[in-house]
N, C-alpha and C positions, 0 to 999 in steps of 0.2 A: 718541375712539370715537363721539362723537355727530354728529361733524362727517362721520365717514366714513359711519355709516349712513344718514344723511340725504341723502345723494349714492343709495341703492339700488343698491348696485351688483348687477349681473346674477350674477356667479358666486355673490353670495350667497345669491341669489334661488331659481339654479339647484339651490346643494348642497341649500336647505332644502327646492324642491321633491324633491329625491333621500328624502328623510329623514324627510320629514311625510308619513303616509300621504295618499292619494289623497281619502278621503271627508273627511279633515279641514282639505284648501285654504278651501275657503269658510267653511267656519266660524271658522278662527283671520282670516282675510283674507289670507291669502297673497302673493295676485296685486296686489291695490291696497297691500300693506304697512300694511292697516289694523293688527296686532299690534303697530305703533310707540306708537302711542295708542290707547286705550279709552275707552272711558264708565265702565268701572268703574277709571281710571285703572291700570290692573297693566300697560300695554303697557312693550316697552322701555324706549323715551325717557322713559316717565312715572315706573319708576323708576329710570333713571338720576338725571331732573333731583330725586328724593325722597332718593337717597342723598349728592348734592352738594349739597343746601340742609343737610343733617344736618351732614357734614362742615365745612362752610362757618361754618356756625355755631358750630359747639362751637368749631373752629379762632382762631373771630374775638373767643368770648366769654374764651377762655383767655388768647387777646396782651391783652384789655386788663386782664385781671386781673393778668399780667405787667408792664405798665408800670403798673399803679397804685400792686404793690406796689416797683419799683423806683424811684419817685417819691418815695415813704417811707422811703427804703433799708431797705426790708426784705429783703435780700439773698436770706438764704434761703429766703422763701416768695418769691419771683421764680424762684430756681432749681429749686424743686419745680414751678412752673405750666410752666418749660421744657421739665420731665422729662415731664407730661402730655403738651405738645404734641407729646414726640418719641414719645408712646405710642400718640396717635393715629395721628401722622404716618407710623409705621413697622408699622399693621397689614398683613396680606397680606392685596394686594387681593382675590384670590378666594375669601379666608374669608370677608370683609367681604360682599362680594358675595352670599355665599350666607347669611350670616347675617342681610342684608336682604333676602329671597324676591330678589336679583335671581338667583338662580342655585340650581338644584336640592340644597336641602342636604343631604337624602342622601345627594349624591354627593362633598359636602363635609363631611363631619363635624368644623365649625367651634367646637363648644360644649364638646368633650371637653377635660378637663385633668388633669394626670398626678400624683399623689402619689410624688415623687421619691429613690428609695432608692439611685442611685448612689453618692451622697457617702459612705456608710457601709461600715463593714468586715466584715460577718457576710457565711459564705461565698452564702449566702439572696438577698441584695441585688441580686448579679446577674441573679439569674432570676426573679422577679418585674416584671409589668409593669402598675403599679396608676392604669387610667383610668378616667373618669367623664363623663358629661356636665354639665353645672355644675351642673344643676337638682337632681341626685342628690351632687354631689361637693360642695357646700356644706354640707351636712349630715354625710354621711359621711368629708368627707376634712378639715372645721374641726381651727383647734386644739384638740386633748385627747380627738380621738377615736380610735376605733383600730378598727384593719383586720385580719382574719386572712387571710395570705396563704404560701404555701409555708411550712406548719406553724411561721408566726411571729404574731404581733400586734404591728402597728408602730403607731406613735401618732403624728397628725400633731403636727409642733412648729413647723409658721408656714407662710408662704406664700411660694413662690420669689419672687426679687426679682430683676429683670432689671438689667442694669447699664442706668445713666444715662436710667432711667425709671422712673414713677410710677404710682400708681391714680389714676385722678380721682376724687372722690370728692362722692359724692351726697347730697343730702339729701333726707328721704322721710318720710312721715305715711300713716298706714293710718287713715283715716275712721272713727269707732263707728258713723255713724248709717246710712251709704251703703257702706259696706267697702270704698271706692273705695282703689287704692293712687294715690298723687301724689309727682310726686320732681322734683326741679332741681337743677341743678350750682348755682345758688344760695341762698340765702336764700326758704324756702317763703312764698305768701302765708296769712295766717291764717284764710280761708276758705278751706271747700270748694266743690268746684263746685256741692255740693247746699244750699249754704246755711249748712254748719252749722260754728261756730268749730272750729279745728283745737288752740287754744290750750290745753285739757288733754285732745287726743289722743296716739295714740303716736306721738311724733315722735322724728328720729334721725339719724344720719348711716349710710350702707352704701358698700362698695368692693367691686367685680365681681372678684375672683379670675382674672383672664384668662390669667395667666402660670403657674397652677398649685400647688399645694403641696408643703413639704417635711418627710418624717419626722424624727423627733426620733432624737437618737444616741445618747440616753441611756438610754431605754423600750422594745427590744427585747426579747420572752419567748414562752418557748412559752405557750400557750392553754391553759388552766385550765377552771375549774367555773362560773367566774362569765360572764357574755357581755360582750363588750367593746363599751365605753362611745360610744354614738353620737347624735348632735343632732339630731334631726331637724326639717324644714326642709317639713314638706308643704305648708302653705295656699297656695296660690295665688289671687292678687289681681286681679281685673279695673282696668286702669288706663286702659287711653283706645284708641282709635284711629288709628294711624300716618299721617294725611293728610299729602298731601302741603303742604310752605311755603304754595302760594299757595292752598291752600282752606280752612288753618287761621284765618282769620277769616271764613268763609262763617257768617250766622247761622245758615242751617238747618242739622239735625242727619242722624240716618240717615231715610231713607225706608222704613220698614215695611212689608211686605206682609200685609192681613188674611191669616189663615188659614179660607177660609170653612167648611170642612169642620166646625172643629171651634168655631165662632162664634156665637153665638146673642144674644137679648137677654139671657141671663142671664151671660155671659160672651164679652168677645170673646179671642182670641189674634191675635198679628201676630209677626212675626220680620224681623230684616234679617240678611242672612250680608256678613262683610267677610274679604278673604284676609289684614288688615292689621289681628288685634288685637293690642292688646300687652300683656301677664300678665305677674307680676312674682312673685318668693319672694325672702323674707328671711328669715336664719338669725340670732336676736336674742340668742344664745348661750342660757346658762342664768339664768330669770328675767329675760330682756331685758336683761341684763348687756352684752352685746354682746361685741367682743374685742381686745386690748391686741395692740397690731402696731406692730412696729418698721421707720420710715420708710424705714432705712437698712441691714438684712443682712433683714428681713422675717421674725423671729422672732414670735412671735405664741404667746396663752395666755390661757383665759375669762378673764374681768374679775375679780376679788374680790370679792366685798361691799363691802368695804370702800372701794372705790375708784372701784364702780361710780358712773352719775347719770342712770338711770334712759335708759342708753342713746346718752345723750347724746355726743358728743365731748368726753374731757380731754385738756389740752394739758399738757407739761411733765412730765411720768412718766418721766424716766430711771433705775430701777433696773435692776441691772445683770443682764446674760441674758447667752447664748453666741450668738452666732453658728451655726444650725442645720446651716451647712453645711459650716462651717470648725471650728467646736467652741471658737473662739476668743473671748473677752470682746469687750462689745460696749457701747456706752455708747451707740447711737443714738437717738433722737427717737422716743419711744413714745405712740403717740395712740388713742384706743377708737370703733371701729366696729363695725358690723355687716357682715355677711356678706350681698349680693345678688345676684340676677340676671334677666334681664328676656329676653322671647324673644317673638317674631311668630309668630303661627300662622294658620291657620283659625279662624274665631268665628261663631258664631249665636247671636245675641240673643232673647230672648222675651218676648215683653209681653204680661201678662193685665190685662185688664182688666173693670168689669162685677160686678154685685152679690154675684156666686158668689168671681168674686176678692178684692173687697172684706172679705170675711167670712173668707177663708185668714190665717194668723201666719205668721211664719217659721221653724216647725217644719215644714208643711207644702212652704213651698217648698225647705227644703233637702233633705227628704223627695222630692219630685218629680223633682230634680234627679237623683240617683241614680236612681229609679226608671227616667227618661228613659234615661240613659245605659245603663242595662242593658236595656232594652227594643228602642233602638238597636242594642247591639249583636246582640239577635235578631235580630230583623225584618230587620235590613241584612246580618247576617251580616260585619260588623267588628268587629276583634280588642278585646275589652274596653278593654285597657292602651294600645290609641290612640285613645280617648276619655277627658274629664275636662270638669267642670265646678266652676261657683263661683257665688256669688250676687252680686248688687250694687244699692243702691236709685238709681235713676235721678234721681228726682223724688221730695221729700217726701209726704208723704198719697198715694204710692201705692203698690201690689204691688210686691216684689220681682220686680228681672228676674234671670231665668236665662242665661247663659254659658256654651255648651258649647261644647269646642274641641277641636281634632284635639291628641293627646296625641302629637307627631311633628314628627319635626326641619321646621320651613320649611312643616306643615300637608299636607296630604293631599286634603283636600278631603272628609273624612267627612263633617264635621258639615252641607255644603252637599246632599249626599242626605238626612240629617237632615231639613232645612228643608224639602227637594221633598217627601217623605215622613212627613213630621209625624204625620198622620191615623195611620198604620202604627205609627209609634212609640208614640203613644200605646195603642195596643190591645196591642202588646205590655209596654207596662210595667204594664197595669193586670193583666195575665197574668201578670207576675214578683211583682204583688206579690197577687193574692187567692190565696192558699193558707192553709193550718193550721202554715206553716215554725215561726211565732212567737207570740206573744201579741200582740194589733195594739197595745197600746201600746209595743212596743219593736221592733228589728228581728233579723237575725241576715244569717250569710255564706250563705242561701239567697235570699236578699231583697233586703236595701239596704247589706250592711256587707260590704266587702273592704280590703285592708291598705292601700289608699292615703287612706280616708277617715275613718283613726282618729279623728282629732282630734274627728269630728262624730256617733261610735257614739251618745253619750247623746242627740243632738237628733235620730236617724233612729226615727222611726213608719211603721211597714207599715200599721196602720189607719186613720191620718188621709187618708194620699197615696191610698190606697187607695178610700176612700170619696171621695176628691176626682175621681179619675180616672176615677169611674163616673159623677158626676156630669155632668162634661163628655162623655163620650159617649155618655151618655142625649140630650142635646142637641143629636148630630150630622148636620149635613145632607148627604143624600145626592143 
């Protein structure tokens, strides 16, 4: 593909002048095929050559994990690093594609997976069709949780297991000090990138669900009094930025734009937007227990107490389960992870800095955050539920930065009017939040609190954010 677009051929030149409106040649570069490469690297070529360094790698880090362990004769962990590469090897390309911005994922809805009632005999089965996007189906479709669907509750009982392929399986550490999420197909280093030992944070292993889940055969019922049993899986993790291979040892970092409007000696703000962040959620079962998943039919069920380690991977757990889709005994290789998944979106970064910041906790800025995003959604007039944000500390001894992100398959580009419109957003959040909704040491669903930011109801203050945001635009220059 890269060898042919690089030739320019004319009819393609032709269809896309057909097809690009008229005011938008010069802008995209149409006529010189600047759209191959960027400055802000997103052209084709740039990421073609982004999703082939990915591929390329993971490809190369798995053969030699494969021949180290068949050096060993460890047979069988050879033939599971096989089954990886034939998982890689065998995704479809144009999920793939769109599930790396190289291709418009709306139009691919690459992230959904199925909780799979086929296998079962209740006359129900057939006609239910139970999908999710991962970020929602990890939570809701884990083992042990349960679904009501065509007046039943089915309970997930493991994870579909494709034949003659694997999860890869990741290892990952959520920062206390920087809430940075970090993960490798290897062995993690014990620092973070902000400095600070990882060695009693929460560390763990996770496997991305890509194949889907399957209902248990045993736990069909109608729906009762009580609500059925779900894990939910909300935080989301600022983890890094998707550079491409050869800029990922460039020393500098993002390039910040002040925000002058809203900058003063008492406070500066700056932001950088990248169409290439990447955000992560782990579903750590119940009490970080994580979840007992079978290598080999993909049976799966919360950890025990008993048997949990704090999250960790155990090896050698063969007691006996069925088979969730044959119903049949199964003695396979049962090992405990966690439940992940990781996704590219839109991002806007925000850096306060300056004596007014200096003096903010981080009650305040997770306060703001919300604020922000609901202020955004006025002023911009975009849809609440395609925005979200998260916090994360950049750099020790200073303010928490802000992270908000197009809450949307592949990003949208909300959060980048965000950024143009800053000044705006801020006068509207300071307007969501000065009213009499609450008492300002707490918040409520008129203000700062809606159902996706449970986890954070007790640390949301309408008063603090509040008096923060008048502060700043008491300061503002016009």
């Amino acid at each position: 593909m890269q060898s042919y677009v690089e030739l320019r051929p004319e009819r393609v030149q032709a269809a896309l002048k057909r097809i690009v409106p008229q005011s938008m040649h010069a802008e995209i570069g149409l006529d010189s095929w600047a759209w191959l490469h960027t400055n802000e690297k997103d052209g084709l070529l740039d990421l073609l050559e982004r999703v082939d360094a990915e591929i390329t790698e993971d490809l190369h880090l798995y053969g030699q994990l494969e021949n180290e362990a068949a050096s060993t004769r460890n047979y069988v962990l050879s033939q599971h690093y096989q089954r990886v590469t034939r998982t890689i090897r065998g995704r479809t390309l144009l999920g793939f594609f769109a599930s790396r911005n190289l291709l418009p994922k709306y139009g691919f809805p690459t992230d959904v997976v199925e909780l799979k009632t086929d296998h079962l005999t209740v006359p129900e089965a057939s006609k239910v069709q139970l999908e999710r996007d991962l970020r929602i189906a990890i939570a809701e479709y884990a083992p042990g949780a349960e679904v009501v669907a065509a007046k039943r509750i089915w309970t997930s009982g493991g994870l579909y297991k494709q034949p003659k392929r694997d999860w890869p399986v990741y290892h990952y550490a959520i920062c206390s000090t920087c809430n940075r999420f970090l993960r490798s197909l290897g062995e993690l280093s014990t620092v973070c990138t902000c400095g600070s030992s990882l060695l009693d944070r929460r560390i763990g292993t996770f496997i991305i669900p890509e194949f889907g889940f399957v209902a248990a055969r045993d736990n069909i019922r109608a729906p009762g009094e009580s609500r059925p049993q779900r894990l939910y899986a909300s935080r989301v993790y600022f983890a890094e930025y998707e550079l491409p291979q050869k800029d990922r040892q460039l020393p500098s970092g993002p390039e910040f734009n002040t925000v002058e409007n809203l900058s003063s000696p008492e406070i500066q703000v700056a932001t950088y937007y990248s169409r290439f962040g990447k955000l992560a959620l782990v579903n750590a079962g119940l009490a970080g227990r994580g979840f007992r998943i079978c290598e080999q039919c993909g049976f799966a069920e919360m950890t025990p107490a008993l048997l949990s380690s704090g999250g960790r991977r155990k090896k050698g757990l063969t007691m006996g389960h069925t088979n969730p889709r044959t119903g049949k005994p199964c003695s396979g290789f049962m090992s405990t992870h966690h439940l992940g998944h990781e996704f590219l979106t839109d991002v806007v970064e925000i850096h306060f800095s300056g004596p007014l910041a200096m003096q903010a906790n981080k009650t305040v800025w997770r306060s703001l955050v919300y604020a922000l995003l609901e202020g955004a959604s006025q002023a911009l007039s975009i849809r609440r539920d395609d925005l979200d944000g998260t916090l994360y500390l950049f750099k020790r001894g200073e303010p928490s930065a802000l992270v908000l992100f197009d809450n949307v398959p592949g990003g949208a580009g909300h959060v980048k009017r965000v950024a143009d419109e800053l000044d705006g957003v801020f006068k509207a959040a300071y307007q969501r939040v000065d009213s009499d909704c609450c008492g300002p040491e707490t918040s409520c669903y008129e203000c700062l609190r809606n159902y996706r930011n449970q986890p954070y109801h007790d640390e949301l203050q309408r008063g603090l954010v509040r008096d923060f945001l008048q502060q700043v635009l008491n300061t503002m220059q016009f």
